[in-house]
N, C-alpha and C positions, 0 to 999 in steps of 0.2 A: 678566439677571445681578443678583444679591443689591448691594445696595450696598453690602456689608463682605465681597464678594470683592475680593482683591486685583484690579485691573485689569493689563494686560501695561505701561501709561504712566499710574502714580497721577497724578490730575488731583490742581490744589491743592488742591480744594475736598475731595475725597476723603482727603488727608494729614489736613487739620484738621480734620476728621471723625473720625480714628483716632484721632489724638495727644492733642486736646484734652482731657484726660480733667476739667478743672473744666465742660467743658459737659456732658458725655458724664455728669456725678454732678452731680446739680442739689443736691443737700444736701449737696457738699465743705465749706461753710462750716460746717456743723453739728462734721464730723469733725475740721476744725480747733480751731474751739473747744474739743473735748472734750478734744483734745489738749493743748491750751496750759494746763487748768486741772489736767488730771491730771501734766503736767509739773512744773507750779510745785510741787502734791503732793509728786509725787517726790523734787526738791531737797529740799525742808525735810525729810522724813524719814529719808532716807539718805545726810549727812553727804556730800553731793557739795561737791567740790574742784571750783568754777570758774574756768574761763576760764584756766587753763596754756598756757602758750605753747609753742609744737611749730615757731614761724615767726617774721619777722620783723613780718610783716602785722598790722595791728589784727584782721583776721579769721583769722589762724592761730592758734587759738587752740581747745582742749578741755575736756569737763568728765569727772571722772573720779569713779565714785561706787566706791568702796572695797571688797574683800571681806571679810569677816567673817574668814576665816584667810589664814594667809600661803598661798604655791604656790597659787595657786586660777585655774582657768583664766579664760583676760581674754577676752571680748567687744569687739569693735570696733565698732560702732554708725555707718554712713555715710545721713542724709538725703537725700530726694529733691528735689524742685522745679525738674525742668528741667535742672538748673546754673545757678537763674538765679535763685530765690526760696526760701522758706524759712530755716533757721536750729535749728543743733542745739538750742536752747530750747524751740523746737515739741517736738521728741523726746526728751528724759529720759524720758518716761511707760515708754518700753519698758526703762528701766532696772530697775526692781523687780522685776518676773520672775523674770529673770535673777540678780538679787544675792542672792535666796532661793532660787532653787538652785545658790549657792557661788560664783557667779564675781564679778569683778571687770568693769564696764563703763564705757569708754571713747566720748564722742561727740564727736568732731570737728566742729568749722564749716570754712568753706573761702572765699576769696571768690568772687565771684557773676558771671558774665557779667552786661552785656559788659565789665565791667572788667577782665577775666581772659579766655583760652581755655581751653575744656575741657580738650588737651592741658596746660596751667599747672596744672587746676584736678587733673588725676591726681597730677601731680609734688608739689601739696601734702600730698595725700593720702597718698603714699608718704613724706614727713618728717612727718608724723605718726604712721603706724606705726614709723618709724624712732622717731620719741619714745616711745612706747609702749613698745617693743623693749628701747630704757634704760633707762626710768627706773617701767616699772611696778611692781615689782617693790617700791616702798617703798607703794605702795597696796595690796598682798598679792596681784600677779600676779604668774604665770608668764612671764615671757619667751618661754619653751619652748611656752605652751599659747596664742598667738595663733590667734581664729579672726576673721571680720568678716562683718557682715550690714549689706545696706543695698536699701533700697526704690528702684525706678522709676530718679532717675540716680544715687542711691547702689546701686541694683544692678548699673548698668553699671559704677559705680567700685569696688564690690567684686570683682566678676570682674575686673578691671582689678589688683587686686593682687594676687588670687592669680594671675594671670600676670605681676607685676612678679620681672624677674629680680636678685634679691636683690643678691647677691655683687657685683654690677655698681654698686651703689647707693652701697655702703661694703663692708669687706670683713673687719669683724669682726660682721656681719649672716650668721645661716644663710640657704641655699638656699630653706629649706621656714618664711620665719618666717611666714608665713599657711597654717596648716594647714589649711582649710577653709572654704569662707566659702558661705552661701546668698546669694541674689538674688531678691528679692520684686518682681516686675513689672519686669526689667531691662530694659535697651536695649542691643544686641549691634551693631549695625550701625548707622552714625550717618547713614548715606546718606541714607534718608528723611527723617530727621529736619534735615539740612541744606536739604531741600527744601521743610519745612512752611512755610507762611506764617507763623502766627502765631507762629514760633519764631525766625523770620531776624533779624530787629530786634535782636534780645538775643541771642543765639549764633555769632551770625556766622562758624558754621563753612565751611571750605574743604575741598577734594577731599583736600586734603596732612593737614588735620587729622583728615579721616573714617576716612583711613588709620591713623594714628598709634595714635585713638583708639577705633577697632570690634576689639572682644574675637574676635565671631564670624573675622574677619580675620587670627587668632594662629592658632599651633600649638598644642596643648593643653598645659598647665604639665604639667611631666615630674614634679611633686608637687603635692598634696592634692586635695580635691572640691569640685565645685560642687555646688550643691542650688539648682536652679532652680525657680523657683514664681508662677504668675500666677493669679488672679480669674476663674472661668469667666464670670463678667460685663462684664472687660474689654472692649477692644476687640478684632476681631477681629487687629489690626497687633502691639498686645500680647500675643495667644496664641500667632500667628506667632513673634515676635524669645523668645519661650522655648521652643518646639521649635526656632529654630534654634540656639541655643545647643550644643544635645545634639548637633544635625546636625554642626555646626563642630569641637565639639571630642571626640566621643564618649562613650559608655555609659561608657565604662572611669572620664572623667574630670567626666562630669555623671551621677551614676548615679540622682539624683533629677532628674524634668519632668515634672512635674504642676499641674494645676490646681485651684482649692480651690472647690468648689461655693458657689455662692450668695455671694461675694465679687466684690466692685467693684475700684478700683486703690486705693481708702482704706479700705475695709471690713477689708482684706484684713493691713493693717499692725497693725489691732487684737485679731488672732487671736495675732501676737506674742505677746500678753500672756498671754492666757485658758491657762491650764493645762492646760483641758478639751479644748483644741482638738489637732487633729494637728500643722499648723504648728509649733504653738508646743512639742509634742511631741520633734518631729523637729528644731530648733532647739537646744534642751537636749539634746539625744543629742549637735549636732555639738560641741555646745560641749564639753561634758562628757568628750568624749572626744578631745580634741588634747593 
């Protein structure tokens, strides 16, 4: 047997083998860096609003880089790192893209296991879109045109709101206020990943919580699309949890799963950007069109 078949009972050693993906990319630290300088970039050029507060938290807290005209559709922006590291700072870089072609982009931080649970760390996330929802509109969004994109656990936490049931939240919030969101390398099912070793310490997820917070585990949102998308370089646990996505919730409602040739679990965020590339193609369509 291949050792990135799944086995019928994932050994530990085989979860942290899938998951890890800073071992699995011996040059994350490089894609780091590249990030963190072409962020700082970013801010200083496009008149970003930092550190708004959306929560109570020291860390609920977003940065909002402005559109060029009023009504302009808004970008949600959600980081990865587990749930447990990182920091929307890291990620402004993906903000420019996007503000050149017309929208408005919103990055949220959130706080970090273990001082938080994942299920806490969704609920932030959805009082952030609820801030958005209000009050973007004087940084030259749409309220009407919210879509949201987010990598690895902001791709489980983007799928996560386009299945948060709106109306339920507040109730002058539409149904449909996440029209669309992609997921760059997401996590659908949190089972394994409760199981990983190197992840226990810090997540300290429970059966109750795997529930609460696995997407694949929902019924399909009765509005908008997913656009799911993994690194044919990933791991093999990562190509899996984005075919099951489709599996879970179907065609109707994940009409994009695919995988992006010759991309890693961090290569893969900086197609984002590139104009040239598909991803980043097919990103500006969703956006563009909410």
């Amino acid at each position: 047997m291949s050792k990135n078949v799944r086995p019928a009972k994932p050994t530990p050693a085989w979860l942290d083998r899938m998951y890890n993906n800073r071992v699995l990319v011996p040059e994350h630290a490089t894609h780091f860096s590249q990030w963190a300088e072409a962020s700082e970039d970013a801010r200083d050029a496009h008149n970003c609003q930092r550190n708004l507060a959306y929560g109570k938290s020291p860390m609920e807290t977003l940065d909002v880089f402005p559109a060029k005209q009023p009504d302009s559709p808004v970008m949600v922006f959600i980081h990865g790192g587990y749930w447990r590291s990182l920091d929307k700072s890291d990620h402004s870089f993906v903000a420019p893209a996007f503000v050149n072609e017309g929208a408005c982009v919103v990055v949220p931080n959130y706080d970090l296991c273990p001082a938080v649970t994942i299920p806490q760390i969704v609920l932030q996330m959805v009082q952030a879109l609820v801030w958005t929802y209000r009050n973007v509109a004087q940084y030259g969004g749409d309220p009407q045109r919210i879509t949201v994109i987010g990598h690895s656990a902001g791709g489980h936490l983007a799928a996560m709101m386009l299945a948060c049931l709106w109306k339920q939240v507040a109730k002058d919030l539409p149904a449909d206020l996440v029209k669309s969101a992609m997921s760059i390398s997401g996590l659908y099912d949190l089972e394994p990943v409760m199981k990983t070793p190197f992840l226990k310490a810090s997540l300290h997820l429970t059966p109750a919580q795997v529930m609460q917070a696995s997407p694949a585990y929902f019924k399909a949102p009765k509005q908008g699309k997913l656009y799911a998308l993994a690194g044919a370089d990933e791991s093999a646990e990562f190509i899996r949890h984005n075919q099951l996505i489709q599996d879970a919730w179907g065609k109707k409602s994940v009409p994009v799963c695919e995988l992006v040739p010759q991309r890693n679990h961090f290569s893969i965020v900086e197609d984002l950007t590139a104009p040239w590339t598909e991803l980043h193609k097919l990103a500006v369509a969703m956006v563009k069109a909410a």
